[in-house]
N, C-alpha and C positions, 0 to 999 in steps of 0.2 A: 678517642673513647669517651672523654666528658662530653663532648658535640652529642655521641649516637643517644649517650644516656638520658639528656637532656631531652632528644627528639622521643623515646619511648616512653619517657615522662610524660611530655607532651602528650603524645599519646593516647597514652591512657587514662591520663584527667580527665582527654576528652569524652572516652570511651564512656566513664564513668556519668560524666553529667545528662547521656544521652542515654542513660539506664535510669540514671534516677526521676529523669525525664517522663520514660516511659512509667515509672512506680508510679508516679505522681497522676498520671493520666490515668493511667487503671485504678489510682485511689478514687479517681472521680467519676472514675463508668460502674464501680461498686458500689456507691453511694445507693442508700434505699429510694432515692428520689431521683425524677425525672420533669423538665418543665420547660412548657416552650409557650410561647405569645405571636400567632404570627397571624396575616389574612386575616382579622378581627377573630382570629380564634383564641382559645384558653384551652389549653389542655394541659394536665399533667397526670399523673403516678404518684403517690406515697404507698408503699407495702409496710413500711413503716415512719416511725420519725426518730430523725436522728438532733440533738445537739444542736447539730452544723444546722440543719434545717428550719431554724429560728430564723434565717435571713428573707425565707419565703412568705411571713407570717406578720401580719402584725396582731399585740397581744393589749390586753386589759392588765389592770396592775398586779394582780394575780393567778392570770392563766398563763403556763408555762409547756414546757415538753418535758417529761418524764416519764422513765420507764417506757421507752419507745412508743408515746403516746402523746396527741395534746389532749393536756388536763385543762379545760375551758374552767371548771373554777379549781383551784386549787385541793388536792384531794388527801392533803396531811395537814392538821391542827396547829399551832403552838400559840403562843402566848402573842405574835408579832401579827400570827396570821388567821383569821377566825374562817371557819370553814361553815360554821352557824350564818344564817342571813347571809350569805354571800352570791354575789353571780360574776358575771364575765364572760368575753366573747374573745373570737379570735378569726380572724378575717386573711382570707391570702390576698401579698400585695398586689399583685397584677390583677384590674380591675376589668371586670366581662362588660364588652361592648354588647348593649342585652339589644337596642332597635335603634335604628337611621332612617328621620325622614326623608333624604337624597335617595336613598333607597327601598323608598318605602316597603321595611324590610325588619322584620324580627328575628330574630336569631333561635334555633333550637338548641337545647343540650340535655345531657344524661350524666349523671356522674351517682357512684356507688361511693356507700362508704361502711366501715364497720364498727359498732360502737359497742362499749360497754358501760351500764349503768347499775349500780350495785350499792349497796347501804354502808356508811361506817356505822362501825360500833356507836349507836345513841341508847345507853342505858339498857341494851339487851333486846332491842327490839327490830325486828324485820321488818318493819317499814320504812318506804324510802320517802324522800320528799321533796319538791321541785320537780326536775326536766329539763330537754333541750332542746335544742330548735337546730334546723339547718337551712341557712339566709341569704337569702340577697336583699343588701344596705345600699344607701345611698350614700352611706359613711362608711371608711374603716373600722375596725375593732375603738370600741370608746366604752369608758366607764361610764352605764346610768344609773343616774343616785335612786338608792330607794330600789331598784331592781330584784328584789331577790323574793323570793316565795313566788307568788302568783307571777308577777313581773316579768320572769323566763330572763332575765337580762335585759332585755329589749323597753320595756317601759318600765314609767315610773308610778305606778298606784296611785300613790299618794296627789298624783297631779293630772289632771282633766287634759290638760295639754301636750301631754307627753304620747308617740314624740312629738317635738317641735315641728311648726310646720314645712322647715328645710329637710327634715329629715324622714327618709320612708323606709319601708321593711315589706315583704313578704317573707313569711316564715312556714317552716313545714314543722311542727310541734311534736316532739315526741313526748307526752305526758306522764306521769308518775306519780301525780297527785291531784286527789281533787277537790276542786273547790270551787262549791255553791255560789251560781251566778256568771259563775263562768264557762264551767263542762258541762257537758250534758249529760255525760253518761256515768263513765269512772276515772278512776286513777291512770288505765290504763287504754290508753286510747290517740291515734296519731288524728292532726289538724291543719289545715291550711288556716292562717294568720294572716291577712292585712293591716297594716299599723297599731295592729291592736293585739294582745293574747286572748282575744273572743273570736274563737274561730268560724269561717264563713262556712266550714264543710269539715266534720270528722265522720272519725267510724274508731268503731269500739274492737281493738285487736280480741279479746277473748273469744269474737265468732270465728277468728284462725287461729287459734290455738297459740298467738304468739304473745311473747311476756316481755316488758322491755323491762322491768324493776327485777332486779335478781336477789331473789334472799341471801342472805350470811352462806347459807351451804348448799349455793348452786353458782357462786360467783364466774364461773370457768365459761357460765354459758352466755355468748354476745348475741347482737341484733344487726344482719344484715339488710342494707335499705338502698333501693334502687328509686333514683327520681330522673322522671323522663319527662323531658318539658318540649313541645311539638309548635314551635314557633308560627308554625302556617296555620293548624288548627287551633291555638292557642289553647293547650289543653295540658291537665297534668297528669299521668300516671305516675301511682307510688305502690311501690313491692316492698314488703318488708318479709324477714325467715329468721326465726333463731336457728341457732349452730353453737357447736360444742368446743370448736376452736379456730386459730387463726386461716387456717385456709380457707378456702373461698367457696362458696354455699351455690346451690343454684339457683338460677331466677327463677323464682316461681313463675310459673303462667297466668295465674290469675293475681290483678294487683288490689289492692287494699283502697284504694282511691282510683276510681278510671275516668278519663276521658275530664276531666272539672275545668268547664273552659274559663280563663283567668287571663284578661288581657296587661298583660305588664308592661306592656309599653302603654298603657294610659294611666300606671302607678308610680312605675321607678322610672329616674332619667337614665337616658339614654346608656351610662356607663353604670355598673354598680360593682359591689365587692363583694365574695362569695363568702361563707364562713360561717361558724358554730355561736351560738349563745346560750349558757345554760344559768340555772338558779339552786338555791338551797334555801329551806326555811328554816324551822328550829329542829327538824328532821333532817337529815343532811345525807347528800350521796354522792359517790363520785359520778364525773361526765368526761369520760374517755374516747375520744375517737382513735382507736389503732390502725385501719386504712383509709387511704381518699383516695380515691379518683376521677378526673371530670374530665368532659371533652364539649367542646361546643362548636358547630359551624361554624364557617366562613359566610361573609357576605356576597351577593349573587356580581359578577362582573357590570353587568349590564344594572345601571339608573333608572330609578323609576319605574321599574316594571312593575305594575299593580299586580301581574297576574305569575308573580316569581312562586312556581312550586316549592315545596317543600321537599328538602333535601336532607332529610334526618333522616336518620339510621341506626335504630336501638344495635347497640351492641352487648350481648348475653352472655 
């Protein structure tokens, strides 16, 4: 009898551990995130951010994940942590193989994401101040000094040389303030950025009715933004749509930016790092991205083919 007991012990220990096995796996196929690196590709899924989801991310000394969200600059006050002058970015680690001379070969990709930008409380006022950008670095997530107001995170004002000459950016600017000598138009208005926040190419969102600053009593409403980047034509489409909540908006058909040919493999080296940059001045807002998504080509099998088509495929 102690032998049988012993064996259904046995058992069922086992039984157990090949349950909690199974809990363990399904805790991780429920995970809000999804992410793969394979065939020089980069693709992944956030519908949200989790916590756990810090490990995909590298961060600036103040951008975090909160409230299923990355807060590129930090979007609560205190006495430790000033949300006044503040910027920060936040880069995913797995770095996009962007062009290969072996290949002579650029890579395409699309990736959607959803943001929101909204005012805190500064003394009663509904204006926001700063913006944000969405990057490809030459670097990972890094604090730059002096960054904050005009600077978007990414330069430093205050310095001619910034950035450095190791260091490059393309940025797609989402703007929320403005300021003389650098915008052309208004506060509100999206930009393509080479090394610099003096953009080579914007457009003024008020001729589509869209708003990326969200007053005190309209917070609820985000800015969906579609960038499609066409490696063979080397050209950029950008869709932007506000929406009223977390689901998922439609692509517009018509984009806000079409066709702006932008050779980046004669900017960035050949690997770069994908990710958010935003700022605050003495006017101060949050800069929340609540979904990501990106996908980018594989490189072509065959070497050298000068005449490798183009194998991109917006996905809607």
């Amino acid at each position: 009898m102690a032998m049988a007991m012993a064996s259904s012990s046995s058992s069922s220990y086992f039984i157990i551990i090949i349950i909690m096995g199974f809990w363990a796996i399904s805790g991780l196929d429920a995970s809000s995130s999804s992410s793969s690196a394979h065939q020089n590709n980069v693709q992944f899924n956030f519908d949200s951010f989790l916590l756990t989801d810090v490990a995909y991310f590298n961060f600036t000394q103040y951008s975090n994940i909160q409230f299923t969200a990355l807060q590129v600059t930090y979007d609560t006050g205190s006495r430790d942590v000033a949300i006044l002058n503040a910027s920060g970015q936040i880069t995913y680690n797995t770095p996009l193989h962007l062009w290969d001379t072996e290949y002579n070969y650029t890579a395409s990709f699309n990736t959607s994401f959803l943001i929101n930008m909204g005012p805190t409380q500064d003394g009663g006022t509904n204006i926001t101040g700063g913006g944000m950008a969405f990057i490809l670095s030459s670097h990972p997530a890094h604090d730059v000094p002096n960054s904050y107001g005009a600077g978007l995170g990414l330069i430093d004002p205050s310095n001619s040389s910034s950035p450095t000459n190791d260091s490059h950016f393309v940025a797609i600017e989402f703007d929320t303030f403005y300021d003389p000598g650098i915008d052309p138009y208004n506060a509100n208005h999206v930009g393509i950025d080479v090394d610099t926040v003096k953009s080579v190419v914007t457009q003024d969102l008020d001729a589509y009715n869209i708003t990326l600053n969200q007053n005190l009593f309209n917070l609820g409403t985000n800015t969906s933004v579609w960038i499609d980047y066409d490696g063979h034509a080397k050209a950029f489409d950008i869709y932007l749509a506000n929406q009223a909540s977390n689901s998922p908006a439609p692509k517009p058909e018509v984009p806000v930016i079409s066709q702006y040919r932008l050779e980046l493999d004669q900017i960035l080296p050949e690997n770069v790092y994908l990710g958010f940059s935003a700022s605050t001045g003495t006017i101060t807002e949050t800069h929340c991205v609540l979904q990501w998504h990106f996908n980018s080509t594989g490189f072509p099998s065959k070497k050298n083919n000068k005449n490798t088509p183009s194998n991109f495929k917006v996905e809607n």
